[in-house]
N, C-alpha and C positions, 0 to 999 in steps of 0.2 A: 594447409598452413593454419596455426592453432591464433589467429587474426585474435581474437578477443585476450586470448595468453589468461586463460581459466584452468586451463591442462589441471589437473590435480590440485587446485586450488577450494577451498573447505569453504562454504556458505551454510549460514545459521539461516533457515526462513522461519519466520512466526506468518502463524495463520489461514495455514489450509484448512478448509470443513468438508471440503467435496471437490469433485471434479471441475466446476465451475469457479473455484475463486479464482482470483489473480495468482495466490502464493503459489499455486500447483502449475499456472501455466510458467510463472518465474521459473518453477522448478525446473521443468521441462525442457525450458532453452538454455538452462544451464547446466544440466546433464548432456544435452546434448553436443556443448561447447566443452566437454569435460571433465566440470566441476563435480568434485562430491559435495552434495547436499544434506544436509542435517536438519527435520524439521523439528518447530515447536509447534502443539497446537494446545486447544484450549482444555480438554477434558478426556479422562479416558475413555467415552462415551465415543467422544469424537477419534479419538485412535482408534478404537475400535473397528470403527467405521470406515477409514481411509486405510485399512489396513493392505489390503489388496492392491488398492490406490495405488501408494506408499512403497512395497513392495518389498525390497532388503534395506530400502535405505533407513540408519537410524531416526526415533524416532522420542521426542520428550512431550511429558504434558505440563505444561503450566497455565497456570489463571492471571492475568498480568492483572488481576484487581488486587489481588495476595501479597503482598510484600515477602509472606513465608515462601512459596512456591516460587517466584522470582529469585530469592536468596538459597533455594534447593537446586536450581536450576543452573544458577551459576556455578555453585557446587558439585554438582554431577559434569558440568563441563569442565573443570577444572581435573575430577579427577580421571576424565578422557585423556588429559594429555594433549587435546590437540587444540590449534591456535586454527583461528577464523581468518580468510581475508576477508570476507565480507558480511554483513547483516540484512537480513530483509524485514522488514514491518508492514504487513499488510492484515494490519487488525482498525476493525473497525465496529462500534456499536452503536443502536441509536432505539430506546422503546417507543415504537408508535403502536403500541396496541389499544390507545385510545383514540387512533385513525387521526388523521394530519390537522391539527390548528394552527389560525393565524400565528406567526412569531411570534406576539408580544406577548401570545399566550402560553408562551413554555414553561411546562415545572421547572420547578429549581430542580428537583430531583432526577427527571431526567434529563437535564442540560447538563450537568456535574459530573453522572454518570457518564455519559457519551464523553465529556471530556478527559475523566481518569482511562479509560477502554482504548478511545481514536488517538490523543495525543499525549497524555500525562506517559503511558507509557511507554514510548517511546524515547522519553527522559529515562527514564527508572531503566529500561535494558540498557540504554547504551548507559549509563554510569556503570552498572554492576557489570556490564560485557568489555568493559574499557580494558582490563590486561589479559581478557580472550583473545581482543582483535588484532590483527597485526596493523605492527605502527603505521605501515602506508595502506590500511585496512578503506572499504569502503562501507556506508549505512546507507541503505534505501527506506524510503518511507513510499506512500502510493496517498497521491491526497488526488482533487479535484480539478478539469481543468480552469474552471475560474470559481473564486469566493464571492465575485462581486456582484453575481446577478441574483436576482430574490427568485430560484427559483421552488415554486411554490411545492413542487415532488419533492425536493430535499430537503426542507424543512431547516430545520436548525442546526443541519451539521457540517452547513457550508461554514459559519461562521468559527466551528472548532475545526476545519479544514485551514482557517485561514490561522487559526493558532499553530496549528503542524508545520504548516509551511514557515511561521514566523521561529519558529522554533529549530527551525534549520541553522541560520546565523548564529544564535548562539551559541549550537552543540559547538558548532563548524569553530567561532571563535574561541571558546570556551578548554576544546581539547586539542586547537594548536599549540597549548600551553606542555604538551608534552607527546604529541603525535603528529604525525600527518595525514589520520583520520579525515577521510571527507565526508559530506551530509547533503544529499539532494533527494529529490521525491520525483515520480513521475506522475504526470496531473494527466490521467485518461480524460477525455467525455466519456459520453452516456456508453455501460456498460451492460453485456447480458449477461446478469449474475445469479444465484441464485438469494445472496441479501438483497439485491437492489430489486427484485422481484417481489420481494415483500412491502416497498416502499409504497403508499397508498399514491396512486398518478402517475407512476414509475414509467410503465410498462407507456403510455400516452405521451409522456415527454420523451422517450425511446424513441415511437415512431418518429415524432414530430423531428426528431435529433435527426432523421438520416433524411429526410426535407432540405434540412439546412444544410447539411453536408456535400459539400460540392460532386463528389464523389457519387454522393445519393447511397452509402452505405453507412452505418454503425462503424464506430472505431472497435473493432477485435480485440480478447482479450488477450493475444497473442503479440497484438503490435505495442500494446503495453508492455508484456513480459520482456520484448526485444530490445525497448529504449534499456528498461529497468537491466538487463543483460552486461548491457553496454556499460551502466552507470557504475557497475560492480566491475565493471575490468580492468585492470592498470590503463588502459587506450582512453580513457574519460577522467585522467587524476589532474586534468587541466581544468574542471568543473567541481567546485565548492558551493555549496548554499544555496543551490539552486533549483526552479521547480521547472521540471522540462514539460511542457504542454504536447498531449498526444491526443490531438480533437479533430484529425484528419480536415483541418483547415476553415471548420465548422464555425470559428468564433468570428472568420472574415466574411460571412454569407451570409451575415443575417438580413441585411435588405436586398435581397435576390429578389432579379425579377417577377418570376413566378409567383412567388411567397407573398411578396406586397399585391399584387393581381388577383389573389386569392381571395388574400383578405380585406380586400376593398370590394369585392362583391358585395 
């Protein structure tokens, strides 16, 4: 029974670099569910590379900082022919190569950056993908599962995570005015990625993450892909604007017995 009803149904994903991101394991559950997939990624450096990956499925490169490349982009979909039910956004940038400072100490330049990369373009494709999509089409975004905590491994991109998420209401109000386009995002916790592997502390708030987790594992980047699955299927078009938390229950645990025991030594 085709339960998710993706059968032959066309997904645009932006964002795979490797085996390890989010966008390839989306990919995954929804080829598996039936869907043909369409990915964007960022460079042909990065095609290149996922080529194997990838396999027969088509394959586009655009730079969402371009406005060229995004307007090329739209244009070679266009003259495919073929209509999208759904979108996936699982692009995200952040330069810490000058290893993690306090907040208040964030460049402009790269706080601005991280915001046109994580969330500006996510505006910029869904406008120019808007008569790609089909009317009762779905948009995923991949954001965090809370913005509200100062955690000090992710630095400055909780706070453009909480722009994405806010950014949801509006597409969502914004394109009821001639769709039935919906806009939700799936908020993992602590992920094994190969960007978040870069992040300086990462890897320590990681462990510390399956501590809290009731479970005493990491959330999978697989149980992500399966919400995100789901958010893309006609069976989830009773969900608008919204950010579905996948933190394996992590965020109700934090004064665990143990934990507080620990840390009171």
């Amino acid at each position: 029974m085709d339960f998710l009803q993706l059968e032959d149904k066309s997904i645009l994903i932006f964002g795979v670099a490797n085996r390890k991101s989010v966008a390839y394991a989306i990919g995954e559950t929804l080829s598996q569910a039936g869907a043909e997939c369409v990915y964007v990624v960022q460079s042909d450096e990065i095609k290149k590379s996922t080529a194997k990956l990838l396999g027969d499925a088509e394959v586009y490169v655009c730079d969402v900082r371009r406005d060229d490349q995004i307007a090329r982009l739209r244009n070679d979909l266009i003259d495919s022919a073929r209509q999208f039910h759904g979108m996936v956004h699982s692009i995200a940038f952040a330069d810490f190569s000058e290893g993690m400072k306090p907040f208040h100490e964030t460049g402009r330049k790269q706080f601005l950056e991280a915001v046109d990369v994580s969330c500006y373009s996510l505006i910029a494709l869904s406008d120019v993908m808007r008569d790609i999509l089909s009317p009762d089409g779905s948009v995923v975004t991949i954001s965090i599962s809370t913005t509200r905590m100062a955690s000090e491994s992710y630095g400055y991109m909780a706070p453009i995570k909480a722009a994405l998420d806010s950014s949801l209401a509006f597409l969502a109000k914004s394109f009821s005015q001639f769709s039935q386009i919906r806009f939700n995002a799936v908020a993992p916790g602590l992920l094994k990625t190969s960007a978040s592997a870069g992040i300086p502390g990462y890897v320590d708030a990681y462990l510390y993450a399956e501590q809290v987790i009731p479970r005493k594992k990491a959330v999978k980047t697989d149980e992500a892909a399966n919400v995100a699955a789901f958010l893309l299927s006609p069976r989830s078009r009773g969900i608008n604007a919204q950010t579905i938390v996948v933190d394996a229950g992590m965020s109700i645990n934090y004064f665990d017995r143990d934990l507080i025991r620990r840390a009171m030594r």
